[in-house]
PDB file of N, CA, C and O in Angstrom:
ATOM      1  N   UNK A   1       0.845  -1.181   0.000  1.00  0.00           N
ATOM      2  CA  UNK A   1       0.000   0.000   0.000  1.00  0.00           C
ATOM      3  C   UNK A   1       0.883   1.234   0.000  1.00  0.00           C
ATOM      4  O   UNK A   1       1.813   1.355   0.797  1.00  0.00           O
ATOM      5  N   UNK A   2       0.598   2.077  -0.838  1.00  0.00           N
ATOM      6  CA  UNK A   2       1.271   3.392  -0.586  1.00  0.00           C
ATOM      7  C   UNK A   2       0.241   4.805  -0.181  1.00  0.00           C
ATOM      8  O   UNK A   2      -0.975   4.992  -0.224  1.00  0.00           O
ATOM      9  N   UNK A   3       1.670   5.827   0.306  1.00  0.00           N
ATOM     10  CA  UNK A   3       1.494   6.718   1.244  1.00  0.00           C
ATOM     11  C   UNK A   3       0.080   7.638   0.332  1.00  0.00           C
ATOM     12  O   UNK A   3      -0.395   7.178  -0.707  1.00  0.00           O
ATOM     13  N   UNK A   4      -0.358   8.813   0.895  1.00  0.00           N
ATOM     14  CA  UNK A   4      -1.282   9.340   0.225  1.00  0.00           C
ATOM     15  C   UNK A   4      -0.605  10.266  -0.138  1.00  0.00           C
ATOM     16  O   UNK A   4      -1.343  11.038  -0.751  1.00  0.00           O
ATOM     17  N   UNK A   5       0.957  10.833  -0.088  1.00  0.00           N
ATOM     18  CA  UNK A   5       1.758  11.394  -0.760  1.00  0.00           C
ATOM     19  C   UNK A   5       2.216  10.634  -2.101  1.00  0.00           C
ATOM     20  O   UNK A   5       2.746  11.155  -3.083  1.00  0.00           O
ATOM     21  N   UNK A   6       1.979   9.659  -1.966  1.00  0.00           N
ATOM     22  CA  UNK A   6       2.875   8.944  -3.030  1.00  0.00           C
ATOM     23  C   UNK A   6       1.518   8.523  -4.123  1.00  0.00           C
ATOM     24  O   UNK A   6       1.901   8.150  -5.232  1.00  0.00           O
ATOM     25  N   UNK A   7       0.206   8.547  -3.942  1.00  0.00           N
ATOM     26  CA  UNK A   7      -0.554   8.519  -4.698  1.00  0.00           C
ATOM     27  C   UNK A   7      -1.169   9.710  -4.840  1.00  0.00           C
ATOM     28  O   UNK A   7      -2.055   9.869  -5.680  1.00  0.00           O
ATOM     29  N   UNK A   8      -0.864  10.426  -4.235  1.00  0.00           N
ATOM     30  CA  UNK A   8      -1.287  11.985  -5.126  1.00  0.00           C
ATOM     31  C   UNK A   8      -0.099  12.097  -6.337  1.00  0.00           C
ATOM     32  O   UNK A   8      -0.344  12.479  -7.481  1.00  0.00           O
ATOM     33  N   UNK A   9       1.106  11.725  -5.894  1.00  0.00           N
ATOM     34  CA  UNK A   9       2.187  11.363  -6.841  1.00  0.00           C
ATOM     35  C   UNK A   9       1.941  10.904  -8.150  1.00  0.00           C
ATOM     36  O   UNK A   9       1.917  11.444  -9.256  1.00  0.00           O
ATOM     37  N   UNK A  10       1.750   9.657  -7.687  1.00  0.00           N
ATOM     38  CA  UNK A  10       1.180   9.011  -9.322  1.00  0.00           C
ATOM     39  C   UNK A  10      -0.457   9.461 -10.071  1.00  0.00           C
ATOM     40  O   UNK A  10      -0.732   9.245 -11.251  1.00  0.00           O
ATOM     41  N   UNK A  11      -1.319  10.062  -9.145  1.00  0.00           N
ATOM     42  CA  UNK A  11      -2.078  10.577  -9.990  1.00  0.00           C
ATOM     43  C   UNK A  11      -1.435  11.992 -11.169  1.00  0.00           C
ATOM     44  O   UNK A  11      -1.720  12.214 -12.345  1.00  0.00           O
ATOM     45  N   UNK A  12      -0.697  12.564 -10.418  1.00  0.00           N
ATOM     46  CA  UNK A  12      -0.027  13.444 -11.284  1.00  0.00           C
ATOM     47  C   UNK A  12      -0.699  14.701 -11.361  1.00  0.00           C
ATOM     48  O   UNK A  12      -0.705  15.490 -12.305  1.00  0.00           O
ATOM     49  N   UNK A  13      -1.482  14.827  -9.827  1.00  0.00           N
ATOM     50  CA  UNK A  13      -1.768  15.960  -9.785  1.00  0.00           C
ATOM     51  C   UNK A  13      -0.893  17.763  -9.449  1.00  0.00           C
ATOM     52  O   UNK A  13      -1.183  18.870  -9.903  1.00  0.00           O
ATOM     53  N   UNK A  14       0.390  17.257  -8.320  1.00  0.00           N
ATOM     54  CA  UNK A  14       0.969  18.316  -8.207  1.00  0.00           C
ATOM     55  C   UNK A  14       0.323  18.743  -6.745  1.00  0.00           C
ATOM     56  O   UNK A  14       0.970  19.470  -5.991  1.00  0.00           O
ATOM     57  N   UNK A  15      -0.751  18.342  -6.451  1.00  0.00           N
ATOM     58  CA  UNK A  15      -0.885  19.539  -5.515  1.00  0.00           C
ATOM     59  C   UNK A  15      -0.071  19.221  -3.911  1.00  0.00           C
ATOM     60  O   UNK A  15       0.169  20.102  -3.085  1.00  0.00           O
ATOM     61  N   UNK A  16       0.179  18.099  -3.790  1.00  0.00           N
ATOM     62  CA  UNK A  16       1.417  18.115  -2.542  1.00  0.00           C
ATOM     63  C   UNK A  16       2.316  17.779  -2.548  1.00  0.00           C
ATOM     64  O   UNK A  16       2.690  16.726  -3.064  1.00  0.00           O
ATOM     65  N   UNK A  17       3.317  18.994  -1.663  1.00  0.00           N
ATOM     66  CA  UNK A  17       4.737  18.729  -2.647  1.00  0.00           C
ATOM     67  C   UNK A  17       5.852  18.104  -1.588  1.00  0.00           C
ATOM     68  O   UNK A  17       5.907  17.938  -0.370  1.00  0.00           O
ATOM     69  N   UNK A  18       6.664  17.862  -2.667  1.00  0.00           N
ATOM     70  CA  UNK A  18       7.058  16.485  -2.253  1.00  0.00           C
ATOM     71  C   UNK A  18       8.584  16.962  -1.404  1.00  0.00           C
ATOM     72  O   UNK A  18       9.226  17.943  -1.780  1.00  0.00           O
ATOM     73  N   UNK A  19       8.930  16.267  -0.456  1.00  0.00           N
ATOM     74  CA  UNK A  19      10.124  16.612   0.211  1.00  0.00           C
ATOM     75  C   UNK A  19      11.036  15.562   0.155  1.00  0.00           C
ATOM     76  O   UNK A  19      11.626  15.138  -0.839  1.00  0.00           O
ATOM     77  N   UNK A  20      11.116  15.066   1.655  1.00  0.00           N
ATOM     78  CA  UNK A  20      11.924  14.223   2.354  1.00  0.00           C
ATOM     79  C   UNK A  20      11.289  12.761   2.301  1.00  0.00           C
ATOM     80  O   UNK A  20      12.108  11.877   2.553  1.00  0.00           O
ATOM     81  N   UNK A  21      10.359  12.454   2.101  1.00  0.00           N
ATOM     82  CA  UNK A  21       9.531  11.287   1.607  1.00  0.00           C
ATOM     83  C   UNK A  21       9.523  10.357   2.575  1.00  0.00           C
ATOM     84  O   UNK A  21       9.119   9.210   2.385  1.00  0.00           O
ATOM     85  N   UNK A  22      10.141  10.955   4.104  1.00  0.00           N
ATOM     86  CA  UNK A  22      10.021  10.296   5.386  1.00  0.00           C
ATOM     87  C   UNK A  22       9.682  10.658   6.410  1.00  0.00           C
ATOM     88  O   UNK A  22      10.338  10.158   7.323  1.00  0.00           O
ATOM     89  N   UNK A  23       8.755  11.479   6.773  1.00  0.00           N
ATOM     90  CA  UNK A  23       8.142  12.583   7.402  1.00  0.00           C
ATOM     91  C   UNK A  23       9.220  13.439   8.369  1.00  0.00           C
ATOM     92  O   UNK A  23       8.640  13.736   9.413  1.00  0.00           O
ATOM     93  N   UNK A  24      10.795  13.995   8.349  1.00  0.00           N
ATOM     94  CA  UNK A  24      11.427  14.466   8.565  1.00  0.00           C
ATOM     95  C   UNK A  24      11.304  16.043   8.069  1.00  0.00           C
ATOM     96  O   UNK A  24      11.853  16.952   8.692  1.00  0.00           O
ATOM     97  N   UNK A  25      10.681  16.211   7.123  1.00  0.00           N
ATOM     98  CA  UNK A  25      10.830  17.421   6.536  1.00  0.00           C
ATOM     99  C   UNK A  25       9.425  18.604   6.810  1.00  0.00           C
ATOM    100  O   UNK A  25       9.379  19.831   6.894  1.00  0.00           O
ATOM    101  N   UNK A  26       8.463  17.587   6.880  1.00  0.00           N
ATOM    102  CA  UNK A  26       7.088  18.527   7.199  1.00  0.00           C
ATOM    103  C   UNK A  26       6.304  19.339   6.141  1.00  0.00           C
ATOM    104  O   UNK A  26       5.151  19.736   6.312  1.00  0.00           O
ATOM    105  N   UNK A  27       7.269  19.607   4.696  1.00  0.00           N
ATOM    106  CA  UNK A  27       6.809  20.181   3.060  1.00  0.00           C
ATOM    107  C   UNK A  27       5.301  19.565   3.238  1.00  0.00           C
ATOM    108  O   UNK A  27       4.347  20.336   3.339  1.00  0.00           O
ATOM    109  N   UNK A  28       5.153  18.356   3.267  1.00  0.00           N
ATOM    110  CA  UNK A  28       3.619  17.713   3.047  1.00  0.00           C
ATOM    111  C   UNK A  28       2.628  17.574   3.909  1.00  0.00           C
ATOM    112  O   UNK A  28       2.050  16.591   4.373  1.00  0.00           O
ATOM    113  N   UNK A  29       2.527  18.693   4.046  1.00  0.00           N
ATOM    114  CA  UNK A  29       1.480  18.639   5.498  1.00  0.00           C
ATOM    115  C   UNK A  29       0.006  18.523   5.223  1.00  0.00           C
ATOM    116  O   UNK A  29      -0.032  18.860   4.039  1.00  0.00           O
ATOM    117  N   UNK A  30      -0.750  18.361   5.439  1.00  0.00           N
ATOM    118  CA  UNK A  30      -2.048  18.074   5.088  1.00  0.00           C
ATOM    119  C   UNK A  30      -3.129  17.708   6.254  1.00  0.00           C
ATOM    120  O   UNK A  30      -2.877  17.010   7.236  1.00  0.00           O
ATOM    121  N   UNK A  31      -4.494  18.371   5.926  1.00  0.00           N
ATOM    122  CA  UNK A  31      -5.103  18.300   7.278  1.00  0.00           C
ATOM    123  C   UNK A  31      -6.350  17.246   6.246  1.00  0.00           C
ATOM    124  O   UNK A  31      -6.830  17.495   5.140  1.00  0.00           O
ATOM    125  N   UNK A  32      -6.595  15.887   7.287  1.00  0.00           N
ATOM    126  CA  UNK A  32      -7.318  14.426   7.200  1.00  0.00           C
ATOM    127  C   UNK A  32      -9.193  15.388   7.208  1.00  0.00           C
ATOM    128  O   UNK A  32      -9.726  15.817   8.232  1.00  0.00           O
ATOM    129  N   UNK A  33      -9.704  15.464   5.993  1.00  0.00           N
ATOM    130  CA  UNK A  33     -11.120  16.137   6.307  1.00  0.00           C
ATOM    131  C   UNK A  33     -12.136  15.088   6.338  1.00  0.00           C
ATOM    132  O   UNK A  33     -13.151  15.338   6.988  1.00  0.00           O
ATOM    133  N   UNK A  34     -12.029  13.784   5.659  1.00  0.00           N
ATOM    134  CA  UNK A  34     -12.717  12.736   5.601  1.00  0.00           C
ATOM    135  C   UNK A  34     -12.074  11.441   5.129  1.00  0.00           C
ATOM    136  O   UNK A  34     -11.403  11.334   4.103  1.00  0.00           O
ATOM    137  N   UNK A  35     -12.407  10.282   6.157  1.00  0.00           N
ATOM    138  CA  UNK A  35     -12.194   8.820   5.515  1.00  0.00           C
ATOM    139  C   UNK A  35     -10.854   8.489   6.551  1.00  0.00           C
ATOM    140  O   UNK A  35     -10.338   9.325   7.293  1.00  0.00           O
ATOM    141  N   UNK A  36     -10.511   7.339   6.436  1.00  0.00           N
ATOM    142  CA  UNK A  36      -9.762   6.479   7.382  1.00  0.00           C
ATOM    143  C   UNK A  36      -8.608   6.346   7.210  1.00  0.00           C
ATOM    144  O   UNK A  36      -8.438   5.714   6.167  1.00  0.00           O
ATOM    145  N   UNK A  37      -7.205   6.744   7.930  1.00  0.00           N
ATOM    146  CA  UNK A  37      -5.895   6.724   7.738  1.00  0.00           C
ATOM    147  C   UNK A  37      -5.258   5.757   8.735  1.00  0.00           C
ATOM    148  O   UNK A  37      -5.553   5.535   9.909  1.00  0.00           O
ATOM    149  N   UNK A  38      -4.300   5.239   7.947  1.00  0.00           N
ATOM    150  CA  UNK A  38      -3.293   4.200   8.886  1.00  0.00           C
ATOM    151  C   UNK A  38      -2.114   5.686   9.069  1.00  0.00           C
ATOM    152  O   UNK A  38      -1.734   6.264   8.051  1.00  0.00           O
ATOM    153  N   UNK A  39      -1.608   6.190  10.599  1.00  0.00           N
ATOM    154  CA  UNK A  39      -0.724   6.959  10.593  1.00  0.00           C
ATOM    155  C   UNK A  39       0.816   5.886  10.822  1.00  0.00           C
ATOM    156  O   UNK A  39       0.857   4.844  11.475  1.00  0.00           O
ATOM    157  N   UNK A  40       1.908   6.503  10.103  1.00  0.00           N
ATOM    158  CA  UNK A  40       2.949   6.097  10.796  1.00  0.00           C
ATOM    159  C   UNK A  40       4.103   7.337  11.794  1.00  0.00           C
ATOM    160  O   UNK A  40       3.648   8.190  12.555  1.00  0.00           O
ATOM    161  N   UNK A  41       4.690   7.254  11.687  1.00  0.00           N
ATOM    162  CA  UNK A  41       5.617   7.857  13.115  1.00  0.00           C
ATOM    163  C   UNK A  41       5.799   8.879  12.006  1.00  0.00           C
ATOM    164  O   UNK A  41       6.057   8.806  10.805  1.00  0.00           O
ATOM    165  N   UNK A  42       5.522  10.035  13.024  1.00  0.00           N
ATOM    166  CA  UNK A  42       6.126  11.659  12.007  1.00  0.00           C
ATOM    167  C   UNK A  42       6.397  12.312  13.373  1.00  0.00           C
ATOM    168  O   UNK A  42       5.939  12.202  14.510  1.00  0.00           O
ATOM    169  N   UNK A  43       7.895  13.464  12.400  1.00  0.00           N
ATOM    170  CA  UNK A  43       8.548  14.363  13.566  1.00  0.00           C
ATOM    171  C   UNK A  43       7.941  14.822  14.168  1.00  0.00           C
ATOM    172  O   UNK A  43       6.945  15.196  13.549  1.00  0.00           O
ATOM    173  N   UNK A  44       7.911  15.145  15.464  1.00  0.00           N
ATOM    174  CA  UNK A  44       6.848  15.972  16.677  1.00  0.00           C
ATOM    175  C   UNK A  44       7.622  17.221  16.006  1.00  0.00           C
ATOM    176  O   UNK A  44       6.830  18.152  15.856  1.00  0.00           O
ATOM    177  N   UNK A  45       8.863  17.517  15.578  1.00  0.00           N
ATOM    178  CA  UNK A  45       9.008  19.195  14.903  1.00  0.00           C
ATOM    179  C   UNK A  45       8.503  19.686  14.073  1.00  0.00           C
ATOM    180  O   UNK A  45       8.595  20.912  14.017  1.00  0.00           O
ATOM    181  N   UNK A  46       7.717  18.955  13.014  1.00  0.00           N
ATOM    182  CA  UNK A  46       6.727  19.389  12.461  1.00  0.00           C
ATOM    183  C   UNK A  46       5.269  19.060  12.663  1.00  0.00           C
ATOM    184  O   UNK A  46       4.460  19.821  12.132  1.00  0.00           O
ATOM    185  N   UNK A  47       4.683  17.718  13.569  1.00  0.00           N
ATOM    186  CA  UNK A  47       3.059  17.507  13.705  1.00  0.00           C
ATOM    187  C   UNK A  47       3.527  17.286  15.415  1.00  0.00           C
ATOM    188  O   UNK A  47       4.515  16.685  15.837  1.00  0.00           O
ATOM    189  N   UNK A  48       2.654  17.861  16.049  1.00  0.00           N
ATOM    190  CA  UNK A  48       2.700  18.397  17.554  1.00  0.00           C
ATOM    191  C   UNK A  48       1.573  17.006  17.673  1.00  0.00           C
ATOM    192  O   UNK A  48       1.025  16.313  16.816  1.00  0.00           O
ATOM    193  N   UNK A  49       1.553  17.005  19.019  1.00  0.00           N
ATOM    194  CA  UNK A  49       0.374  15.782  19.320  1.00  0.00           C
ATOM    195  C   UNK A  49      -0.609  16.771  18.753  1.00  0.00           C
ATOM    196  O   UNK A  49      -1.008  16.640  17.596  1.00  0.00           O
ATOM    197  N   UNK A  50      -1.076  17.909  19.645  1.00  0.00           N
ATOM    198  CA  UNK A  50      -2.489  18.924  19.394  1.00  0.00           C
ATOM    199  C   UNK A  50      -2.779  18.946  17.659  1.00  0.00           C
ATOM    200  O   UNK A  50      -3.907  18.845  17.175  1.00  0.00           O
ATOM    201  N   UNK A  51      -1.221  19.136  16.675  1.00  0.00           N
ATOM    202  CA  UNK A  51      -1.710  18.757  15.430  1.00  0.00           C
ATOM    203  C   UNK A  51      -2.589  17.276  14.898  1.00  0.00           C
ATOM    204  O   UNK A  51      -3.633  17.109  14.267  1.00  0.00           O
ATOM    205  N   UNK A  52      -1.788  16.539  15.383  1.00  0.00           N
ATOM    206  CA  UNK A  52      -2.004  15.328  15.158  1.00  0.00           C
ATOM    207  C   UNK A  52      -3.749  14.682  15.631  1.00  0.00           C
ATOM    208  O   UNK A  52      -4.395  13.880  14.957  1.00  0.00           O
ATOM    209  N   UNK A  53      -4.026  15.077  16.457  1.00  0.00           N
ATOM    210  CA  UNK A  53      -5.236  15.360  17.074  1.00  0.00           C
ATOM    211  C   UNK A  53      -6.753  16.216  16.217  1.00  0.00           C
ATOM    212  O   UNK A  53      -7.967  16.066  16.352  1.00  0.00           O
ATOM    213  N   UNK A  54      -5.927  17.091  15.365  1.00  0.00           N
ATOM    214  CA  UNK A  54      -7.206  18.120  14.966  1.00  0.00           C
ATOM    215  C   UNK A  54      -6.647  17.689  13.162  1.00  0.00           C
ATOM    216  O   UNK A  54      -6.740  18.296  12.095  1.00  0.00           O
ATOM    217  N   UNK A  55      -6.202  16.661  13.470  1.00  0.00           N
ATOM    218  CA  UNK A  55      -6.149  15.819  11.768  1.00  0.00           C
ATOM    219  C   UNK A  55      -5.281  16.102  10.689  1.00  0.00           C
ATOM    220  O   UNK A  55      -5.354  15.753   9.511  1.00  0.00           O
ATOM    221  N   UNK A  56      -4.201  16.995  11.461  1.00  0.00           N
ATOM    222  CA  UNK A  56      -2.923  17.385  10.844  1.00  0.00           C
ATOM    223  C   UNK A  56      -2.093  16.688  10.653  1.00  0.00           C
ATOM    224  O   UNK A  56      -1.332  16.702  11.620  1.00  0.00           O
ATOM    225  N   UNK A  57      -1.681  15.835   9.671  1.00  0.00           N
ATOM    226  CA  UNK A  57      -0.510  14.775   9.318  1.00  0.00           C
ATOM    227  C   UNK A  57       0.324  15.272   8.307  1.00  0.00           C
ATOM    228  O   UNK A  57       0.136  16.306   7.666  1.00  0.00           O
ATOM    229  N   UNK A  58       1.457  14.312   8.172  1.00  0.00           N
ATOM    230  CA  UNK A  58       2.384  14.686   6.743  1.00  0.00           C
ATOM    231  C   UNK A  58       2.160  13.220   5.970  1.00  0.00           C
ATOM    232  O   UNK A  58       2.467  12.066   6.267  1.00  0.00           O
ATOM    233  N   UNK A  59       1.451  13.851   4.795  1.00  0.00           N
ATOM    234  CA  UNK A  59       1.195  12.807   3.534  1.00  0.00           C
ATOM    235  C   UNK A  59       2.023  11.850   3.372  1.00  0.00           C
ATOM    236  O   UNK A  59       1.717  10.897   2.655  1.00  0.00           O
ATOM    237  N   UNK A  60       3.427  11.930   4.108  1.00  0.00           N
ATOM    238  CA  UNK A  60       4.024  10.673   3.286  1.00  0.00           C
ATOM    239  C   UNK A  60       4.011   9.713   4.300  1.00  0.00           C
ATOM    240  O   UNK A  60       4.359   8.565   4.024  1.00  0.00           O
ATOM    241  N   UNK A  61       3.619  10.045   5.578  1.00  0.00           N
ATOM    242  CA  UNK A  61       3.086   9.059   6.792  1.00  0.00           C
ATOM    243  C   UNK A  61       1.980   8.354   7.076  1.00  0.00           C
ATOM    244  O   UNK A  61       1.936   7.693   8.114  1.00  0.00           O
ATOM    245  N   UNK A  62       0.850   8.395   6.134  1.00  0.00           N
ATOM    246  CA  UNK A  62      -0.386   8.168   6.245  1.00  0.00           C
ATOM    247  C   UNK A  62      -0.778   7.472   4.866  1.00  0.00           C
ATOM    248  O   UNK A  62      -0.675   7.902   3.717  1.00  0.00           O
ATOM    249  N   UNK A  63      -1.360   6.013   5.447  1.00  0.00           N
ATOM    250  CA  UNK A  63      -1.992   5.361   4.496  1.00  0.00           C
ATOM    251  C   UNK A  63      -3.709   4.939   4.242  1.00  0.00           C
ATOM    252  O   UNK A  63      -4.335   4.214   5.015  1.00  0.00           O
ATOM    253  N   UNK A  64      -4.136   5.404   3.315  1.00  0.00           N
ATOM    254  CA  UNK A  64      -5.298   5.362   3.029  1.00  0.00           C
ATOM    255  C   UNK A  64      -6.110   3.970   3.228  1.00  0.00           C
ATOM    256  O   UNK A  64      -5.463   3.014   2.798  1.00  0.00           O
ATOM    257  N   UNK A  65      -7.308   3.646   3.749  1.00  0.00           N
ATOM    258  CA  UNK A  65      -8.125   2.122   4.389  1.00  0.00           C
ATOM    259  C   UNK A  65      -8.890   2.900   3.242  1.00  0.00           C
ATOM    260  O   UNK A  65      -9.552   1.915   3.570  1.00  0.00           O
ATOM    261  N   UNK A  66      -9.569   3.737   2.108  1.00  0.00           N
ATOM    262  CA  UNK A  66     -10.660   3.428   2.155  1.00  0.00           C
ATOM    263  C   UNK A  66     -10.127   5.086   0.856  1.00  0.00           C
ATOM    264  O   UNK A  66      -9.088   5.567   0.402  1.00  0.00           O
ATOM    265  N   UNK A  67     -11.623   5.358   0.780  1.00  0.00           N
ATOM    266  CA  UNK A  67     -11.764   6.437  -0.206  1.00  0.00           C
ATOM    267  C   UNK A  67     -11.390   8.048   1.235  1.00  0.00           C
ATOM    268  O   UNK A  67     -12.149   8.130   2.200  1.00  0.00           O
ATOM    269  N   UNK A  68      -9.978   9.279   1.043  1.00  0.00           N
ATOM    270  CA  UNK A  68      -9.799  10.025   1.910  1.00  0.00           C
ATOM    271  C   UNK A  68      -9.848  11.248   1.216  1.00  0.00           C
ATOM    272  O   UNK A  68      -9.561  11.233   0.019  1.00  0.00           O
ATOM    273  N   UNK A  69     -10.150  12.268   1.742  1.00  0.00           N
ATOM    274  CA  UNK A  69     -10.301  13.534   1.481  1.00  0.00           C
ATOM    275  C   UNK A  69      -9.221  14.148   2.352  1.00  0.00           C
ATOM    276  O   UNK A  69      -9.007  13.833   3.522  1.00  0.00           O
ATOM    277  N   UNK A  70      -8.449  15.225   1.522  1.00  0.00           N
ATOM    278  CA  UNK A  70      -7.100  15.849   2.115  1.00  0.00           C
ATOM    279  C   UNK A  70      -7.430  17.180   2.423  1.00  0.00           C
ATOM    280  O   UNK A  70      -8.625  17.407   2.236  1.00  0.00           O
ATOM    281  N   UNK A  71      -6.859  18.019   2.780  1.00  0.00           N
ATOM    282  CA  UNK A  71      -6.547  19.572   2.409  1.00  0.00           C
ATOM    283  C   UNK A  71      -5.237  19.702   2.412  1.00  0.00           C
ATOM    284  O   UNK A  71      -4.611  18.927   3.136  1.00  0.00           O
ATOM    285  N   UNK A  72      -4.428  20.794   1.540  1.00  0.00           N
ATOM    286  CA  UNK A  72      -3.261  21.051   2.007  1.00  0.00           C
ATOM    287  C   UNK A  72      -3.256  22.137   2.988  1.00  0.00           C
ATOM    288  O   UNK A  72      -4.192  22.912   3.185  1.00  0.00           O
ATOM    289  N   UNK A  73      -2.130  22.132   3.584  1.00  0.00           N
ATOM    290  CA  UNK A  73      -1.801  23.182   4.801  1.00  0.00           C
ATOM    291  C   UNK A  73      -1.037  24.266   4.067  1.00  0.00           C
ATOM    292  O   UNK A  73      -0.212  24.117   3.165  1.00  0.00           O
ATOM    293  N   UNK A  74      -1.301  24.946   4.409  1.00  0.00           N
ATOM    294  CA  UNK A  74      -0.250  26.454   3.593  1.00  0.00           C
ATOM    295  C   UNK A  74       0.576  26.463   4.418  1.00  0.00           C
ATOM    296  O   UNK A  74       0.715  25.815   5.455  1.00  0.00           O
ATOM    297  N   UNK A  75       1.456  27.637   3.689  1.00  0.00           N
ATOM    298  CA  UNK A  75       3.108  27.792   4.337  1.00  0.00           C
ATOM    299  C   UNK A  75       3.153  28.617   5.863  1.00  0.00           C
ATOM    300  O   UNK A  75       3.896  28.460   6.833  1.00  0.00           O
ATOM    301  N   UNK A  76       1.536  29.957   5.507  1.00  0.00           N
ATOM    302  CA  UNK A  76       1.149  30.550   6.291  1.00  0.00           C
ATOM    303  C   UNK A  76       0.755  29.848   7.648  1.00  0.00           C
ATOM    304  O   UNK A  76       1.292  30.104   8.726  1.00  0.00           O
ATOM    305  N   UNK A  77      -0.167  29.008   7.471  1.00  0.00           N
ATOM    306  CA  UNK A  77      -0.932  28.155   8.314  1.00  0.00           C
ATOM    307  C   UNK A  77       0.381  27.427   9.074  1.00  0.00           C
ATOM    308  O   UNK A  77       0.001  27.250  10.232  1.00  0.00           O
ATOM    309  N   UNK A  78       1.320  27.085   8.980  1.00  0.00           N
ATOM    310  CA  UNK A  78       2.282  26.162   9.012  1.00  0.00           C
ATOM    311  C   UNK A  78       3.153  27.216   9.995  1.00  0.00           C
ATOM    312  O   UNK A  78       3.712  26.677  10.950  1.00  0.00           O
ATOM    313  N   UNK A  79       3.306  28.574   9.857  1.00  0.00           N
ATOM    314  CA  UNK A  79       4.121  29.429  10.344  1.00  0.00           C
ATOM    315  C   UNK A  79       3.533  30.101  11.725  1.00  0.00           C
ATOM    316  O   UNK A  79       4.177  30.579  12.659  1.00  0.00           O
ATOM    317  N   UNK A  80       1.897  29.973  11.539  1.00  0.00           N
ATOM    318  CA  UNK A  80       1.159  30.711  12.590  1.00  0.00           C
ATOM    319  C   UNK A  80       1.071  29.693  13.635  1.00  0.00           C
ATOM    320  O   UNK A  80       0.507  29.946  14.699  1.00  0.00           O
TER     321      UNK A  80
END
């Protein structure tokens, strides 16, 4: 199974961009709006528990069970 970074990948859409491809980097941040994720281990320097909690993950840590709806996080959002 692959990440929901890595199949936004092969759809070839562009819209999340791609970093460190091991959740070290935090570029792919994305907030979970609907549907079921397997999480794996991401830096607490970029997803805080309180993120992690209000459905803030990094795409290349999270695997899709089912049909998921994303948002991306802006750079802004990310800074505030």
């Amino acid at each position: 199974q692959h990440s929901v970074l890595v199949g936004s990948e092969r759809l070839g859409n562009g819209q999340i961009p791609i970093g460190c491809r091991g959740g070290g980097c935090g570029v792919c941040k994305v907030e979970v709006l609907d549907g079921e994720v397997m999480r794996r281990r991401m830096s607490r320097a970029h997803i805080s528990e309180a993120d992690e909690a209000a459905g803030m993950v990094l795409a290349c840590r999270i695997f899709p069970r089912g049909d998921v709806t994303v948002r991306l996080v802006s750079a802004a959002e990310v800074a505030a």
